[in-house]
PyMOL Python script that loads the backbone (N, CA, C, O; Angstrom):
from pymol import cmd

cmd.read_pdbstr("""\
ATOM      1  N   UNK A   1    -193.186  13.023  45.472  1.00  0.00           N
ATOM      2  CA  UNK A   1    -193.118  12.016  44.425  1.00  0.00           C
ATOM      3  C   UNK A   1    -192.663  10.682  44.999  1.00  0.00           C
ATOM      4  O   UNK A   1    -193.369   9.688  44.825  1.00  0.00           O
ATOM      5  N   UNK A   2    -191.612  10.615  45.619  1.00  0.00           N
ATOM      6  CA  UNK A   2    -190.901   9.427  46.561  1.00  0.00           C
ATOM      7  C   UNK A   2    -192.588   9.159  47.159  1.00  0.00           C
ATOM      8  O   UNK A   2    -193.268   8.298  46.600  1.00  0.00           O
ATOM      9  N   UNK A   3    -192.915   9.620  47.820  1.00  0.00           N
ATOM     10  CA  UNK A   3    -194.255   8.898  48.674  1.00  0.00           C
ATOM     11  C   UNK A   3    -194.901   8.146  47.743  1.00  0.00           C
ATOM     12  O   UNK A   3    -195.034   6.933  47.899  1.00  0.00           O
ATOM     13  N   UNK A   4    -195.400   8.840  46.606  1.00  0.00           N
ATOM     14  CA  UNK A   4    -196.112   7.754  45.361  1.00  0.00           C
ATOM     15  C   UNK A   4    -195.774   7.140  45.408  1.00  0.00           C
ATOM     16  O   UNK A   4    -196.453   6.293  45.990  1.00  0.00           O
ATOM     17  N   UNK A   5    -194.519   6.698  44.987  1.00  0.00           N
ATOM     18  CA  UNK A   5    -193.748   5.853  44.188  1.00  0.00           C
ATOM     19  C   UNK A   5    -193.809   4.810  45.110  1.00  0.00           C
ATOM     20  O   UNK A   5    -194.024   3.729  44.564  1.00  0.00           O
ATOM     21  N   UNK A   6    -193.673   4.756  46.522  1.00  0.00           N
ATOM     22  CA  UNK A   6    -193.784   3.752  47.612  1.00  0.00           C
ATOM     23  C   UNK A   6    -195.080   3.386  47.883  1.00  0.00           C
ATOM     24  O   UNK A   6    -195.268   2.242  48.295  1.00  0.00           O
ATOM     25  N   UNK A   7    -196.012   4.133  47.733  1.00  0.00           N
ATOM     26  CA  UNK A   7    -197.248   3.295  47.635  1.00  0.00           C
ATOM     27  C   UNK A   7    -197.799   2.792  46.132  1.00  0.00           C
ATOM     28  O   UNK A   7    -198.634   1.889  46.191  1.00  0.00           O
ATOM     29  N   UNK A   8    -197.528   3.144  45.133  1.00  0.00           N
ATOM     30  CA  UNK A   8    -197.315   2.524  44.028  1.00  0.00           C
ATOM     31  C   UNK A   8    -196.780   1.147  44.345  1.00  0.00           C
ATOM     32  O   UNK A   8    -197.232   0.095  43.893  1.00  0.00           O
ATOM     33  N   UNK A   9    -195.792   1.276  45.153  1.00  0.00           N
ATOM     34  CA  UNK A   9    -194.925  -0.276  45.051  1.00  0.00           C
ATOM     35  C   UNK A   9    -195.752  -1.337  46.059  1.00  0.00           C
ATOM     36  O   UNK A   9    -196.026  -2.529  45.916  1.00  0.00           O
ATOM     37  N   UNK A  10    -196.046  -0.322  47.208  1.00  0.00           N
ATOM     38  CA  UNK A  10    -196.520  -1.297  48.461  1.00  0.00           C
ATOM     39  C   UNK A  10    -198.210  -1.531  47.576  1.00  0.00           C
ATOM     40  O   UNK A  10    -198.605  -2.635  47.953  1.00  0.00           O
ATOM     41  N   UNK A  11    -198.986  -1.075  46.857  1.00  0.00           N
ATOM     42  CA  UNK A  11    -200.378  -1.400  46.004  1.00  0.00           C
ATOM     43  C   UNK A  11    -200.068  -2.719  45.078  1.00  0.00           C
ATOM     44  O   UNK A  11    -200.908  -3.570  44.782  1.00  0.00           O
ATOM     45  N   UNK A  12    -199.045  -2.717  44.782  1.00  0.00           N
ATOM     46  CA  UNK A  12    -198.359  -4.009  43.891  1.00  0.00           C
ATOM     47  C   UNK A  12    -197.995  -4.819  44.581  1.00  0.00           C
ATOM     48  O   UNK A  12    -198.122  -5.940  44.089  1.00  0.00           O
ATOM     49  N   UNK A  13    -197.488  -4.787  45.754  1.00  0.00           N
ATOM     50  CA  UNK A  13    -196.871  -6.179  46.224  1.00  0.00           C
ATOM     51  C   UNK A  13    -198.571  -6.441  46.939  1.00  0.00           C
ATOM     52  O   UNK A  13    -198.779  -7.622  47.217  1.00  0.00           O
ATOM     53  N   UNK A  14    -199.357  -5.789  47.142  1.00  0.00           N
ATOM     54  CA  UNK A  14    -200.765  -6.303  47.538  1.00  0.00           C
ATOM     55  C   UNK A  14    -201.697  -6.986  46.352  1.00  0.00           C
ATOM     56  O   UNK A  14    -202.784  -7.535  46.532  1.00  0.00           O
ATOM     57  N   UNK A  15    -201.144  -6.852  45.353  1.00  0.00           N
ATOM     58  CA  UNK A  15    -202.125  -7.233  44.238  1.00  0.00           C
ATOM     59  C   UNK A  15    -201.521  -8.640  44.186  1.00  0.00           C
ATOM     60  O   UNK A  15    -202.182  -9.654  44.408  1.00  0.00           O
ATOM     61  N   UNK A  16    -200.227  -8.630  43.878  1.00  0.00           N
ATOM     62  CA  UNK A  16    -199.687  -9.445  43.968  1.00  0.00           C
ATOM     63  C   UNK A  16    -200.048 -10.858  44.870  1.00  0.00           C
ATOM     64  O   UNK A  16    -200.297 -11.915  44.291  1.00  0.00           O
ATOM     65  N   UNK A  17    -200.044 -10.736  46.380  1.00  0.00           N
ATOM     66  CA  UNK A  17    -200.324 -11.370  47.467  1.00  0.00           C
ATOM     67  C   UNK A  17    -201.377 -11.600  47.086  1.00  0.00           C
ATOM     68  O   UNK A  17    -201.521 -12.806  46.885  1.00  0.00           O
ATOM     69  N   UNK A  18    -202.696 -10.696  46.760  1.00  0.00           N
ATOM     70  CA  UNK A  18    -203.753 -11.261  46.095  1.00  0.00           C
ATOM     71  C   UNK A  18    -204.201 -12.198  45.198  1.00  0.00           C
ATOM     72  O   UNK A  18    -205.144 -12.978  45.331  1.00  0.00           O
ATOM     73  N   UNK A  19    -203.463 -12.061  44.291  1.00  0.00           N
ATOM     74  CA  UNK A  19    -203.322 -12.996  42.957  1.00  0.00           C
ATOM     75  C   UNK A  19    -202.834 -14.241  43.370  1.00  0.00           C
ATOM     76  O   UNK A  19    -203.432 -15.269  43.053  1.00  0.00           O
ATOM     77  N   UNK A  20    -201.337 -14.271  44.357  1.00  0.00           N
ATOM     78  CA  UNK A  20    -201.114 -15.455  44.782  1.00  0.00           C
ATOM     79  C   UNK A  20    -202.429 -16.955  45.285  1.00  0.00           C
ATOM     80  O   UNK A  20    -202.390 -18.163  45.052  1.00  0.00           O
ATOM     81  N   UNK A  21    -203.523 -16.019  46.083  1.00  0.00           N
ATOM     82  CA  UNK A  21    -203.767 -16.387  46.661  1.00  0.00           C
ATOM     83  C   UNK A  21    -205.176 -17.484  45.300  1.00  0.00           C
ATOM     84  O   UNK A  21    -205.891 -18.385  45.738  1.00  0.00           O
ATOM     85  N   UNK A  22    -205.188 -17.131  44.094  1.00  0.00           N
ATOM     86  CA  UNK A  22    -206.449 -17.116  43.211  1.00  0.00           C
ATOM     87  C   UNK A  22    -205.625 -18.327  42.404  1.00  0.00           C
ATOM     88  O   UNK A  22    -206.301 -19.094  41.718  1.00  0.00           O
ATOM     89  N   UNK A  23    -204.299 -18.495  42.467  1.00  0.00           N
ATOM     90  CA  UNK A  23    -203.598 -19.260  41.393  1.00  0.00           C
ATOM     91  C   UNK A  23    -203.961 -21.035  41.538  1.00  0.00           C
ATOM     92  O   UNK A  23    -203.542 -21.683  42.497  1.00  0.00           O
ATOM     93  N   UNK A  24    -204.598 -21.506  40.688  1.00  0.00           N
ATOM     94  CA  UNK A  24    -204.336 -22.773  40.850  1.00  0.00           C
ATOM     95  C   UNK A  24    -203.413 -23.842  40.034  1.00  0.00           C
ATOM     96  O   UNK A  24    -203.389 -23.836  38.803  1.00  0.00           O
ATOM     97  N   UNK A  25    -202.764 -24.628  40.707  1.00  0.00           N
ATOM     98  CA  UNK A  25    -201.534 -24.680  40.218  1.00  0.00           C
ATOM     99  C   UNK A  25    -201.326 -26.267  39.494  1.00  0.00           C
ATOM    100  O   UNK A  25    -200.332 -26.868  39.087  1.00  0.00           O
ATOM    101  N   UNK A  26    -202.258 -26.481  39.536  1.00  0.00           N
ATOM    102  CA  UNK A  26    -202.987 -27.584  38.413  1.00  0.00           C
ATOM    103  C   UNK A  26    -203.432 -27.399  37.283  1.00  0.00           C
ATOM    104  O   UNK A  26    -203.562 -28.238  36.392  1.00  0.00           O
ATOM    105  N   UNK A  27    -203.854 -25.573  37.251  1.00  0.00           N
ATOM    106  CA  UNK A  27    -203.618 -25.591  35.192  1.00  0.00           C
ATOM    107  C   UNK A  27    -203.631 -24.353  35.892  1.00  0.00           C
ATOM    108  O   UNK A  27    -204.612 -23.766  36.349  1.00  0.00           O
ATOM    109  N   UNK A  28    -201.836 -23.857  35.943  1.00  0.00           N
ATOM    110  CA  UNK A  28    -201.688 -22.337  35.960  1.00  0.00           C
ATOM    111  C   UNK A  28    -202.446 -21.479  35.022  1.00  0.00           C
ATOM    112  O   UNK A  28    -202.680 -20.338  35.420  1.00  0.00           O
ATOM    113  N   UNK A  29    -202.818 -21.775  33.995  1.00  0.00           N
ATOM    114  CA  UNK A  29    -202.236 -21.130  33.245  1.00  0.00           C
ATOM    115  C   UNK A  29    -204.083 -21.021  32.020  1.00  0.00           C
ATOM    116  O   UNK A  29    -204.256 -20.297  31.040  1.00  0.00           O
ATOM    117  N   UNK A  30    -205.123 -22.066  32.670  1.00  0.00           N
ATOM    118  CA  UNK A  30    -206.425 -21.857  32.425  1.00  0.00           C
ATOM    119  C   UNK A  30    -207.664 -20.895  33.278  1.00  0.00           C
ATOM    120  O   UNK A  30    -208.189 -21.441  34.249  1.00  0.00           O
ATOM    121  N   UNK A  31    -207.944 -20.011  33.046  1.00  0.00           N
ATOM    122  CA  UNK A  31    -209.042 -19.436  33.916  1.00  0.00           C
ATOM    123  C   UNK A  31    -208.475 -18.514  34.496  1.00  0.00           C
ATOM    124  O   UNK A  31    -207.462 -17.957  34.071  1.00  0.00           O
ATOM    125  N   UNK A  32    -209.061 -18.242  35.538  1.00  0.00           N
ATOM    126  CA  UNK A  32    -208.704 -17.306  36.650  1.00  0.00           C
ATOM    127  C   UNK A  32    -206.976 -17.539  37.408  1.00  0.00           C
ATOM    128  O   UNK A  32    -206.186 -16.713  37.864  1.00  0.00           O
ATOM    129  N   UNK A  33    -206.906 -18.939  37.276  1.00  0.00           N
ATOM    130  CA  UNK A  33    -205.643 -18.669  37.182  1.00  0.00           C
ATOM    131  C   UNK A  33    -204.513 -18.269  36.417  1.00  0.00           C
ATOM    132  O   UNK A  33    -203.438 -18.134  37.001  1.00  0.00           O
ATOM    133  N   UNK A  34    -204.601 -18.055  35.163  1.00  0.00           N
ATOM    134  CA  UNK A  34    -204.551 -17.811  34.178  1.00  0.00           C
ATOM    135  C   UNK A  34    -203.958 -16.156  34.215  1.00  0.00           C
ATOM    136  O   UNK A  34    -202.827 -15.675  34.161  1.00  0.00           O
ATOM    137  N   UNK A  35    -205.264 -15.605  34.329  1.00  0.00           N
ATOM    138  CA  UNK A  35    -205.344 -14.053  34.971  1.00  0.00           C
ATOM    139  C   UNK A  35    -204.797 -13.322  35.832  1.00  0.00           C
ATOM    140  O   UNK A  35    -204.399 -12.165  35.702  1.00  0.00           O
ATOM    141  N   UNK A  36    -204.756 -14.375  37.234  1.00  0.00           N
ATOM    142  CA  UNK A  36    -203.368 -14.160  38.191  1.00  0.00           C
ATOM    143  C   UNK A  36    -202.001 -13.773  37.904  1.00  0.00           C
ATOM    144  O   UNK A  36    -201.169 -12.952  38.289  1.00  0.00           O
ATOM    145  N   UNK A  37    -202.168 -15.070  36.746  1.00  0.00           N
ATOM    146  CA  UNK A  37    -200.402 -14.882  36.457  1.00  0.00           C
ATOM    147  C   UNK A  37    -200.133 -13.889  35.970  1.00  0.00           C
ATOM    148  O   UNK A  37    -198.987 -13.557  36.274  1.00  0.00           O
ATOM    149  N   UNK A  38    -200.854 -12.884  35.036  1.00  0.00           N
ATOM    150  CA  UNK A  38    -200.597 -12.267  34.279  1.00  0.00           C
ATOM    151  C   UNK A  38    -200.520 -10.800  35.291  1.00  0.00           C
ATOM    152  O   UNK A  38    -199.635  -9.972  35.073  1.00  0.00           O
ATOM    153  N   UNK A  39    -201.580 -10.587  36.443  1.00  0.00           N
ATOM    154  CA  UNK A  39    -201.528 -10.136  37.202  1.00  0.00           C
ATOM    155  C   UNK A  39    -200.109 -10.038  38.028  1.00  0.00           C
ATOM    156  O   UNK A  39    -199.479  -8.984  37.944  1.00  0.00           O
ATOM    157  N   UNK A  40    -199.681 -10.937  38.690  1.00  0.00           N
ATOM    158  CA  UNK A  40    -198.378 -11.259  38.895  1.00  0.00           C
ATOM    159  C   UNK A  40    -197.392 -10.897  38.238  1.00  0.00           C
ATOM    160  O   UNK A  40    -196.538 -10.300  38.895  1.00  0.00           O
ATOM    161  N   UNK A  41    -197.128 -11.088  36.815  1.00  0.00           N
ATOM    162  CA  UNK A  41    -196.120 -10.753  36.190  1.00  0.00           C
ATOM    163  C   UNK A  41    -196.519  -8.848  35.644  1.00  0.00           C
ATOM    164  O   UNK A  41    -195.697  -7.965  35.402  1.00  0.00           O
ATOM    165  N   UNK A  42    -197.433  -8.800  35.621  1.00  0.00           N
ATOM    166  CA  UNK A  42    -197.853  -7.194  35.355  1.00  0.00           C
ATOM    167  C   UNK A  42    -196.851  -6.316  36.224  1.00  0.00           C
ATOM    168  O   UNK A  42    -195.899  -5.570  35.995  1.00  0.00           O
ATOM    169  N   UNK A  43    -197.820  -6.964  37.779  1.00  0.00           N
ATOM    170  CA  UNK A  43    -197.013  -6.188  38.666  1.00  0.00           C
ATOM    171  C   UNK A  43    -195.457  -5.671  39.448  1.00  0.00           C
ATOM    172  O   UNK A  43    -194.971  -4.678  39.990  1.00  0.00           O
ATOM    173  N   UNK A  44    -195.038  -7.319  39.017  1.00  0.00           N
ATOM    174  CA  UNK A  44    -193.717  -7.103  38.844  1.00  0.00           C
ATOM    175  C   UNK A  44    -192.726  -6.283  38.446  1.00  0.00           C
ATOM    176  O   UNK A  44    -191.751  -5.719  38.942  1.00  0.00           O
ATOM    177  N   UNK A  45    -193.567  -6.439  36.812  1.00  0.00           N
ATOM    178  CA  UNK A  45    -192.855  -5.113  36.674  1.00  0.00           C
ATOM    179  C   UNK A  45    -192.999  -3.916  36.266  1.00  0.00           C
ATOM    180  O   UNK A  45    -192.636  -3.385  35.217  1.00  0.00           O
ATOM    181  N   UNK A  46    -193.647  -3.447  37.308  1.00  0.00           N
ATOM    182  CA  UNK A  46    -194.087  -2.562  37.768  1.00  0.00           C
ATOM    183  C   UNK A  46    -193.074  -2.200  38.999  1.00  0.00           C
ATOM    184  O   UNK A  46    -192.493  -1.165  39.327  1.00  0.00           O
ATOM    185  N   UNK A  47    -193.108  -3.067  39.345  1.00  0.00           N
ATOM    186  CA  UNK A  47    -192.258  -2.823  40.775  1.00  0.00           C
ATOM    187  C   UNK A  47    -190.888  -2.611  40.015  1.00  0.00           C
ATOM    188  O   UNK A  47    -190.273  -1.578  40.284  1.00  0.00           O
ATOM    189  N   UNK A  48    -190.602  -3.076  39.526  1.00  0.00           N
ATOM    190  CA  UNK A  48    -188.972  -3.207  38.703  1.00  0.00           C
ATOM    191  C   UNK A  48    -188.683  -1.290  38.476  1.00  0.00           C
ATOM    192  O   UNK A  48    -187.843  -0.506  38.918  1.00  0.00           O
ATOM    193  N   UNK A  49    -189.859  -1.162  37.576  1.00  0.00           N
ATOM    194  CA  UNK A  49    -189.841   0.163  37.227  1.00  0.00           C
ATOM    195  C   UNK A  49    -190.191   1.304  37.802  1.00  0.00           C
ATOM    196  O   UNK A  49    -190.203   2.433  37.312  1.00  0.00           O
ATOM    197  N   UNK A  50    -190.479   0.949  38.878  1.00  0.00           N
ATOM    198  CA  UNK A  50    -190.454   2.286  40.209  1.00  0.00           C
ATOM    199  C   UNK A  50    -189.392   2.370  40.519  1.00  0.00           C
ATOM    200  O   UNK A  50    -188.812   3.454  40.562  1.00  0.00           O
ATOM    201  N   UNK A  51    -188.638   0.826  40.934  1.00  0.00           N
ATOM    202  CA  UNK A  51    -186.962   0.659  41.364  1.00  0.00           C
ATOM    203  C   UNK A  51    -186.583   1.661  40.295  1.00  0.00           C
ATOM    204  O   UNK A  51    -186.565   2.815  40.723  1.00  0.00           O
ATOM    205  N   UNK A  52    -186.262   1.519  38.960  1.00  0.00           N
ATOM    206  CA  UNK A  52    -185.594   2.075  38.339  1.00  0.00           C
ATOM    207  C   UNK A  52    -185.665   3.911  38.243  1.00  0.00           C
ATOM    208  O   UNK A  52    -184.686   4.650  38.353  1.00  0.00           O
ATOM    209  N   UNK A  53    -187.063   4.338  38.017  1.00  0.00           N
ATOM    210  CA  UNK A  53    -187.484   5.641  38.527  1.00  0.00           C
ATOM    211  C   UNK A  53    -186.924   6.205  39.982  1.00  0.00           C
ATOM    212  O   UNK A  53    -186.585   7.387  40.030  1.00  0.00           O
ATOM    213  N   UNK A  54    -186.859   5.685  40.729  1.00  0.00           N
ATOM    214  CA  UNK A  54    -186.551   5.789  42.499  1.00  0.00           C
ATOM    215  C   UNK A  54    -184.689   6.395  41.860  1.00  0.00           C
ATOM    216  O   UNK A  54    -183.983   7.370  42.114  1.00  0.00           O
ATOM    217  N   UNK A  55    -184.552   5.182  40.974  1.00  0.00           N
ATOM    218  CA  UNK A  55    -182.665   5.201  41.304  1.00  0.00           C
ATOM    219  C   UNK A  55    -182.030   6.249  40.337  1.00  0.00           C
ATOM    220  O   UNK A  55    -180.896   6.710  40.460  1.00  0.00           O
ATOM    221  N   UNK A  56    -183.194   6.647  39.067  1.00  0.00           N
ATOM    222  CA  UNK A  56    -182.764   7.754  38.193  1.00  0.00           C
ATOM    223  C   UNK A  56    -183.077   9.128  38.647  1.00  0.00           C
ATOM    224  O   UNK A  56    -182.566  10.162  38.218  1.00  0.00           O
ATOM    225  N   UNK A  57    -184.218   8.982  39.810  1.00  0.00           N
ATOM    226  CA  UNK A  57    -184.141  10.288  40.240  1.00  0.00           C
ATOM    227  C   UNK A  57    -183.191  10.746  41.152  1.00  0.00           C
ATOM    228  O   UNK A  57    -182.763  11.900  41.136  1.00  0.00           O
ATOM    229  N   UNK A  58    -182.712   9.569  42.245  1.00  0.00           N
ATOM    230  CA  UNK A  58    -181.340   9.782  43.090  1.00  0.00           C
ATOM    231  C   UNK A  58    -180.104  10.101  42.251  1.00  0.00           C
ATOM    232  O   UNK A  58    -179.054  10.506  42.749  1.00  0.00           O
ATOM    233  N   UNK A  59    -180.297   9.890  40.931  1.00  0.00           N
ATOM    234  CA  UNK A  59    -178.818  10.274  40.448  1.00  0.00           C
ATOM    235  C   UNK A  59    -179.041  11.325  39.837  1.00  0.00           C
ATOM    236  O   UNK A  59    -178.033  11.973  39.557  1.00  0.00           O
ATOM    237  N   UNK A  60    -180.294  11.858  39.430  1.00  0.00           N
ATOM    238  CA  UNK A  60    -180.523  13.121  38.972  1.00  0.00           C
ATOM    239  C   UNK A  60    -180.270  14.509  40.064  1.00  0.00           C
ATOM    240  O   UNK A  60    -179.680  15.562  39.821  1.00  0.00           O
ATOM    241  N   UNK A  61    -180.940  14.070  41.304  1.00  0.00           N
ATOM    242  CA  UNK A  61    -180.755  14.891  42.469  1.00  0.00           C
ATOM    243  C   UNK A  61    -178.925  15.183  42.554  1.00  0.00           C
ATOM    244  O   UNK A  61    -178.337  16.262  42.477  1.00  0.00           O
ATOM    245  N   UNK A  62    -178.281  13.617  42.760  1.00  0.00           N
ATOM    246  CA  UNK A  62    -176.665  14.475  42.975  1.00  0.00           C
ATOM    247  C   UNK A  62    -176.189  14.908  41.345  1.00  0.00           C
ATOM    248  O   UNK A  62    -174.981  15.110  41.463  1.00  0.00           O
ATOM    249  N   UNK A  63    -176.391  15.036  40.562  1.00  0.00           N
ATOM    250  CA  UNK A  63    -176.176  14.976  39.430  1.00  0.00           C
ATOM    251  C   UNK A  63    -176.464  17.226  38.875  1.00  0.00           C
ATOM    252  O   UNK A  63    -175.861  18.053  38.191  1.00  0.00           O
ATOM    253  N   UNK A  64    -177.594  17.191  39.655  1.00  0.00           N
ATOM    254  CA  UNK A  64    -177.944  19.002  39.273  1.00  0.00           C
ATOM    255  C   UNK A  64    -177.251  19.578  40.839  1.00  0.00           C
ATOM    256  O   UNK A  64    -177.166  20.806  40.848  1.00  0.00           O
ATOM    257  N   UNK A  65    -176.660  18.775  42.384  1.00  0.00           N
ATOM    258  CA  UNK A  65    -176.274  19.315  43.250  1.00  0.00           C
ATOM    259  C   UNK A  65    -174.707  20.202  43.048  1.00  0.00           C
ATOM    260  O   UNK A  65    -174.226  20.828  43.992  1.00  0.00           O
TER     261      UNK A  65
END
""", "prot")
cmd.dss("prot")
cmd.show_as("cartoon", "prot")
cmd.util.cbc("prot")
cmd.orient("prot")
């Protein structure tokens, strides 16, 4: 499960880098850039919530030890 969860995260920080790369920053927030952002902020948190999964299962593990 840990292995997912790290390529889950490392697939997001690539989408991410991706999206960076599509943003134009003269109308964030029309078109394709637009889409980025949302991309961007999707993935985020996403990442947030693996962190959090990662840290509830470490306390679950000492928690049934």
């Amino acid at each position: 499960m840990k292995l997912f969860i790290y390529t889950v995260i490392f697939l997001a920080v690539v989408i991410i880098g991706y999206s960076a790369t599509v943003l134009n920053f003269d109308d964030l927030l029309i078109g394709d850039s637009g889409t980025a952002v949302l991309v961007i902020v999707g993935s985020l948190c996403l990442i947030i919530l693996m962190g959090i999964l990662l840290t509830s299962r470490s306390i679950a593990e000492k928690h049934n030890s």
